[in-house]
N, C-alpha and C positions, 0 to 999 in steps of 0.2 A: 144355359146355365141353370143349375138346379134350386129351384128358389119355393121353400116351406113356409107358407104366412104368419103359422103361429107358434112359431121358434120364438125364442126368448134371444135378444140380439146382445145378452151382458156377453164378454167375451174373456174376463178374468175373472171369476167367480172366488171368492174366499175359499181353499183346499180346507178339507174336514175331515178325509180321512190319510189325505197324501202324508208319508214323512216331507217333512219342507226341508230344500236345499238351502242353503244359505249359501249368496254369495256378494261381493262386492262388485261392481261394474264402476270403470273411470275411460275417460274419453280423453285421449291424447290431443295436445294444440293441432296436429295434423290429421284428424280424426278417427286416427285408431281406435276402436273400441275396446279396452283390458278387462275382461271378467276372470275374479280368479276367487277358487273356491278349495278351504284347508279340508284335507282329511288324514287326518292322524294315522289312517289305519294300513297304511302306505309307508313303505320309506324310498319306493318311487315317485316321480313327476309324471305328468301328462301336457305337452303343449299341442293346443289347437290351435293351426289356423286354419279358418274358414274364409274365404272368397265367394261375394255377393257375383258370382259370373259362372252361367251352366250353359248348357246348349242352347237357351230359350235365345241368349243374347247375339247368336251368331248371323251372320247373315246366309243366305241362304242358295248363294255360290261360294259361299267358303266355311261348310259346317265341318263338324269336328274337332276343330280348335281349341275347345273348352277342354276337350281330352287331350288334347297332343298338347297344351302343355302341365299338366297331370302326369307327363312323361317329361318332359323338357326342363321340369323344375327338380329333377335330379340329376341335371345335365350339367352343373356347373355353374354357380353366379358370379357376381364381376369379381368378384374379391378371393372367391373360395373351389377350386376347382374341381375338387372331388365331393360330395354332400355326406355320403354312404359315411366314407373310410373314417373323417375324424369322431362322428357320431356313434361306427361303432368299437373304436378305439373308448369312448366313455360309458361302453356301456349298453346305449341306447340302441331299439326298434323303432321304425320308421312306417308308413302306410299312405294312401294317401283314395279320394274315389272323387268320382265326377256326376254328377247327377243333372236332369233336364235344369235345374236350378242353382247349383251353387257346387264350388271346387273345394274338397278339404284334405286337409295335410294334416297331419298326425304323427306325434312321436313322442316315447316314451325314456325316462333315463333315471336314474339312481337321481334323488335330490340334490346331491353333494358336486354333482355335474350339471345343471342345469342352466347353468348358463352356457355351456356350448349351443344349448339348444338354440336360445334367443340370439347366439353370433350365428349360427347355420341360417336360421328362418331371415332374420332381417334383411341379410346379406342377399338371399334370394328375392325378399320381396323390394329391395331397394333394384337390381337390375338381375338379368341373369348373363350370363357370358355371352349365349348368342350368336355361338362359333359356328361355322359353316357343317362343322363334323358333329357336332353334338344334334344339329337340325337333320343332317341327315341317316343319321342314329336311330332317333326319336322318331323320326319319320318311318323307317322301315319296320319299326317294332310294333306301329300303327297298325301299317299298313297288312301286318304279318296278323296281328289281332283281331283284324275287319274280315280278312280271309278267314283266319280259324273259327268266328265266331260267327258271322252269317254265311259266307258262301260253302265253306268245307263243313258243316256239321249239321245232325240232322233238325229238322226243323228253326235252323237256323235263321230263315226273313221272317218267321213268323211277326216278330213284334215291329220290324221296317214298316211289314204288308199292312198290320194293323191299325198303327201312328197313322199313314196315308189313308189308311179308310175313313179314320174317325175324322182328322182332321183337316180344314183343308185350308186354312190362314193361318190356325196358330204356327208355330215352331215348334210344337210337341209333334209336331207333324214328322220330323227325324229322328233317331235315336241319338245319346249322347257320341258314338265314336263317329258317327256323321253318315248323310244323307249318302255320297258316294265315295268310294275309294278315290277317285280324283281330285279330289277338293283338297286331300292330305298331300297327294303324290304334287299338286301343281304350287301346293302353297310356297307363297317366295318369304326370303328373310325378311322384308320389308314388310310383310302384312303378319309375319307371326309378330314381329316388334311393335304394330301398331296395336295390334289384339293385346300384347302384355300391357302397356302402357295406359290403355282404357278403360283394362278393368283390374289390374293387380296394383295394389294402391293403397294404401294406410286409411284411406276414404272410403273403400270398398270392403272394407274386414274387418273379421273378428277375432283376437286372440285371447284365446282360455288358458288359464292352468291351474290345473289342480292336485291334490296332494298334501303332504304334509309341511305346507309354502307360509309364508305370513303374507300378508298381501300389500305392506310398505317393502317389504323386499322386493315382490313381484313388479310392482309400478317402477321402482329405481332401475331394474334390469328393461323393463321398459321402454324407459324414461333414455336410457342409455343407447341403447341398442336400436328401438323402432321411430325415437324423439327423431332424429335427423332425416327420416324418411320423408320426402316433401311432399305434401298435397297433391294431387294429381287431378282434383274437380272432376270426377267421375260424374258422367252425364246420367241424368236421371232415365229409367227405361220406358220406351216409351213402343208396346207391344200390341200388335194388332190381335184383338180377341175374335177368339173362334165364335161366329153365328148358329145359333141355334139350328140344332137337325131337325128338321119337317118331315124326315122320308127313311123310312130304315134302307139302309145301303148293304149290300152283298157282294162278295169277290170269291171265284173259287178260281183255287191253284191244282197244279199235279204235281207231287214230290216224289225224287227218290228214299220213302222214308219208310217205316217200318207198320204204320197205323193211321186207319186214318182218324183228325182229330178236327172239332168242332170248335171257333173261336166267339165269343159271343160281349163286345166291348158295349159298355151306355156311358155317355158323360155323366158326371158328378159333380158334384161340390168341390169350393176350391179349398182352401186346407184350413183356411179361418173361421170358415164357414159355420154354423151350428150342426148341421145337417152333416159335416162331415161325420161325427162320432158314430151319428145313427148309422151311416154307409159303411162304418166300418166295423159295427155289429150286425149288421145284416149278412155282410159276405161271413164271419163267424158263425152266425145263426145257419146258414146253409152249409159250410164247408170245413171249419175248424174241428178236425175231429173224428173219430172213427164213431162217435154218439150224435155228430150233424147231419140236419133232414138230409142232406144229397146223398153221404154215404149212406145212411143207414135206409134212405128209398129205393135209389137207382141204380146204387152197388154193392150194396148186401141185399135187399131184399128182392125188385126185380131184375136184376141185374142188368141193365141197360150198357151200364159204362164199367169198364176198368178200372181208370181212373179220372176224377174230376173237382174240380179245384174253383173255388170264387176269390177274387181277391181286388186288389185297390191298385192301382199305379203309383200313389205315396205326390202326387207331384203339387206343388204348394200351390199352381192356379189351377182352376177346373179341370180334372182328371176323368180317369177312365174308370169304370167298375167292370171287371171281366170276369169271365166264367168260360173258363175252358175246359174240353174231357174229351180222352178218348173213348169210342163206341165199343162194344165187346162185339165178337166176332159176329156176322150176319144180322149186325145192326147198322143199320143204315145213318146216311147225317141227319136229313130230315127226322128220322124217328127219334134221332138223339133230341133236336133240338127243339122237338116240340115234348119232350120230355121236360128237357130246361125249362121250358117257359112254362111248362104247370106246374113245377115246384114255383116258380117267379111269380104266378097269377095267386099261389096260392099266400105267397106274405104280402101280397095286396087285399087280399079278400079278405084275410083272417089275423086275427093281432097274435102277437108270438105270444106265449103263455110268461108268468111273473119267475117261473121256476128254468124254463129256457132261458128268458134274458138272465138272469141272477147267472148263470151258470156261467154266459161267456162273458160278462161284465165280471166275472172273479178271474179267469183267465186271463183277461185283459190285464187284470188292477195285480194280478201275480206278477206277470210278465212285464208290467211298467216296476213294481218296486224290486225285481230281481237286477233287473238291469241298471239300475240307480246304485247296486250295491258296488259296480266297480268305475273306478278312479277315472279313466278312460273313456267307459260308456257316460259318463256324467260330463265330460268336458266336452264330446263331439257333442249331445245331446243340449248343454248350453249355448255352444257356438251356434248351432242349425235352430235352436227357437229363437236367438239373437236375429240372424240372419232374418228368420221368414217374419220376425214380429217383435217380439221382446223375448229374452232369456229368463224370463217368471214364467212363460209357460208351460216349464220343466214341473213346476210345483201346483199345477191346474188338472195338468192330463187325465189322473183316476175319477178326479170328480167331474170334468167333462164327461167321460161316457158313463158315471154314477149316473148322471142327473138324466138322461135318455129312459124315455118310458117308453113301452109297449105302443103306445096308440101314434106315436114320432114314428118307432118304427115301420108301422104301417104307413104312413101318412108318406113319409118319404120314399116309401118303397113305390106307390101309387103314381109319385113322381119320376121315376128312376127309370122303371120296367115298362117304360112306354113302348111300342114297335116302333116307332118313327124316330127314339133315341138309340135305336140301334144300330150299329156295325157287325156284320155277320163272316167270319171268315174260315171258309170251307175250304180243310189241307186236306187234297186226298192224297192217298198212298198210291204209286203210280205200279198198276199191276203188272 
C-alpha cells in the first residue's frame, strides 16, 4: 500500500475555491440514509440509489453477482411487475452500473411524477419477484455480455489478465461481471436470494434526490415509501487486503488481435488516501492531452507508440495506476517499455514545473465544476461520496488536488514507480 510520510492527514479541508453544494442528509429509523439537494434550475428529478455492495463483496466461487443483479433489479419486484413501463408512462429515464465497490440505480422524471419514482425504488429494494424466468432472463443476458465483452472482442481479457497479475487476495483480483462464465450460469435461486438479502437493505444505502424538491417533501415520500423497509443488519465487510509486491511480475499472452500492446499496472493509494490527488495528477501530467509529456515524447516526437494512455482504476481501496500503449510498427515491447519507464524515472528524478501542475490542476478543477453543473451528475456524485466516506466530499474535491505541490508529486511518484510494484502484461498480436 502506498504510503507518503509527509502528507498532511486533514481529510476535509474547508473548500476556498469550490461552488459548495448544499444539502440536507436525514437517516431513516431503518437506516436509510436521505440526502436531498434543491436545484431550481430543473423542472426535472433525479433519484439515486446507491448500494454499499460491488464485486469486492463477492465470494470467490460465486463472482459476478453484484452485476446480475444490476440486471435482475429490472426484472420485476414483489409488488411491481414491469419497473420500465410505469416509469416510462411518467416520463422518466432510468440507468443503472456496477463497480468493484458499490451498485447504483438511477433515474430521472418530470418533478410533478416523482413519486412514482420512490413507489418503483422501494418496492424493489423492499423484495424483488425472484421468478424462475426473470433469473433465467437475466442470467442469459450476463452471460451473452461476458461473451461479448471478454471472450469475442479484441483485447477483450486484457483487464481479467491484469486484475490476476496484480492481485493475488484481494477481490479486485476479478472484474465486476465475474471471474468465470460459470459462476452466473450455475448460480441457483437460493444463493441469488441470499446475496439480495445481505446486501440490498435500507442499512446498506443511500438515496439522493435532487432538483427543484423541498426537502420536508422529499423525507415524507420517504418516510412513506422506504419507512417500512426493515432492517436487514447488514454485516460489516470484513476483506482480506492485498500484501505488498516485492517482485515485479510479468505475463505474456498471444492474441488474435490487430497490434501489439504493452500493459504496465503499480498499486496505488486507496481513494482516501492523500496521495490519491497527487496519482491522479501524475497520470494527467503524463497522458491527459495532446501537450502531455507521453504524447508530445513518444508519439509526436520519437515516435515510439501510436497510441498511449496513463490512468487510475478509480477503485475506493488500494488501486491500480496503469499505463498502457500500443508500439508503432518495428517497435518492439521491450523498447516500448523501457521507453515507459524513462518518462516514469523521469517524474521521480525531476519535480514537475509550477506552470505544468497549474495547467492540469485547472483541468481537473474545470472538469470537477462542469460536471456539478447537472442535476444528475450531482446526485450519483453525492450518493458515491456518501457511500465511500461522507457526501461533503462533493464540496472538497478542487481543493484537494489545489493543495498538491510539485515536490508530493515527485515524492509519490518515487513511491509508485518502483520495479517490484509492478505488473507487466505483454498482448502480443498473433502473427
Amino acid at each position: 500500500m502506498l504510503r507518503v510520510s509527509n502528507f498532511g492527514t486533514t481529510r476535509n479541508p474547508q473548500p476556498a475555491t469550490q461552488l459548495m453544494i448544499q444539502f440536507e442528509r436525514t437517516k431513516l429509523a431503518n437506516g436509510l440514509t436521505v440526502i436531498v439537494h434543491q436545484d431550481k434550475t430543473t423542472p426535472m428529478v433525479a433519484l439515486d440509489i446507491c448500494y454499499n455492495v460491488g464485486s469486492r463483496d463477492e465470494h470467490p466461487d460465486r463472482t459476478g453477482f453484484a452485476h446480475l443483479f444490476e440486471h435482475l433489479m429490472f426484472g420485476g419486484s414483489k409488488h411491481i411487475p414491469s419497473y420500465d413501463e410505469p416509469l416510462q408512462k411518467a416520463g422518466g429515464d432510468n440507468n443503472a452500473f456496477t463497480s468493484n465497490d458499490l451498485t447504483n440505480y438511477y433515474l430521472t422524471l418530470p418533478k410533478n411524477n416523482i413519486e412514482t419514482g420512490f413507489w418503483l425504488e422501494s418496492d424493489r429494494m423492499l423484495e424483488l419477484a425472484f421468478s424462475k424466468s426473470s433469473l433465467e432472463v437475466q442470467r442469459n443476458v450476463v452471460i451473452e455480455e461476458f461473451k461479448q465483452r471478454y471472450l469475442n472482442q479484441p483485447y477483450g481479457d486484457v483487464w481479467p489478465l491484469l486484475r490476476q497479475l496484480a492481485y493475488k487476495v484481494h477481490p479486485y483480483q476479478w472484474p465486476t461481471i465475474g471471474r468465470e462464465i460459470s459462476h452466473i450460469e450455475q448460480a441457483t435461486m437460493q444463493q441469488v436470494k441470499d446475496f439480495f438479502f445481505a446486501h440490498y437493505a435500507p442499512d446498506n444505502a443511500v438515496l439522493v434526490v435532487t432538483g427543484d424538491v423541498q426537502s420536508d417533501q422529499i423525507l415524507k415520500l420517504a418516510e412513506r415509501w422506504f419507512g417500512p423497509i426493515p432492517n436487514r443488519n447488514v454485516k460489516t465487510r470484513n476483506i482480506a487486503q492485498e500484501p505488498e509486491q516485492t517482485e515485479i511480475r510479468e505475463q505474456t499472452v498471444v492474441r488474435d488481435v490487430p497490434n501489439d500492446t504493452i500493459y504496465m499496472a503499480y498499486h496505488m493509494a486507496e481513494r482516501l488516501a492523500p496521495e490519491y490527488y497527487a496519482t491522479d495528477l501524475i497520470s494527467d501530467v503524463l497522458s491527459n492531452g495532446n501537450s502531455s509529456r507521453m504524447y508530445q515524447t513518444l508519439v509526436q516526437k520519437e515516435k515510439i507508440f501510436t497510441e498511449l494512455d496513463a490512468y487510475l482504476s478509480g477503485d475506493y481501496e488500494p488501486g491500480l495506476f496503469i499505463v498502457s500503449g500500443k508500439p508503432s510498427n518495428g517497435i518492439s515491447l521491450e523498447t516500448a517499455r523501457k521507453a515507459i519507464e524513462a518518462e516514469l524515472d523521469r517524474m521521480k528524478q525531476e519535480r514537475v514545473s509550477e506552470y505544468e501542475l497549474e495547467k492540469v490542476k485547472n483541468k481537473m478543477e474545470a472538469n470537477i465544476e462542469y460536471g456539478e453543473m447537472n442535476y444528475l451528475t450531482k446526485a450519483m456524485n453525492l450518493a458515491t461520496n456518501e457511500i465511500l466516506q461522507d457526501a461533503h466530499l462533493i464540496n472538497s474535491q478542487a481543493d484537494f488536488y489545489r493543495s498538491v505541490t510539485s515536490a508530493q508529486i515527485q515524492e509519490v511518484s518515487q513511491q509508485l514507480f518502483r520495479p517490484e510494484n509492478c505488473s507487466v502484461l505483454n498482448y502480443i498480436a498473433k502473427k
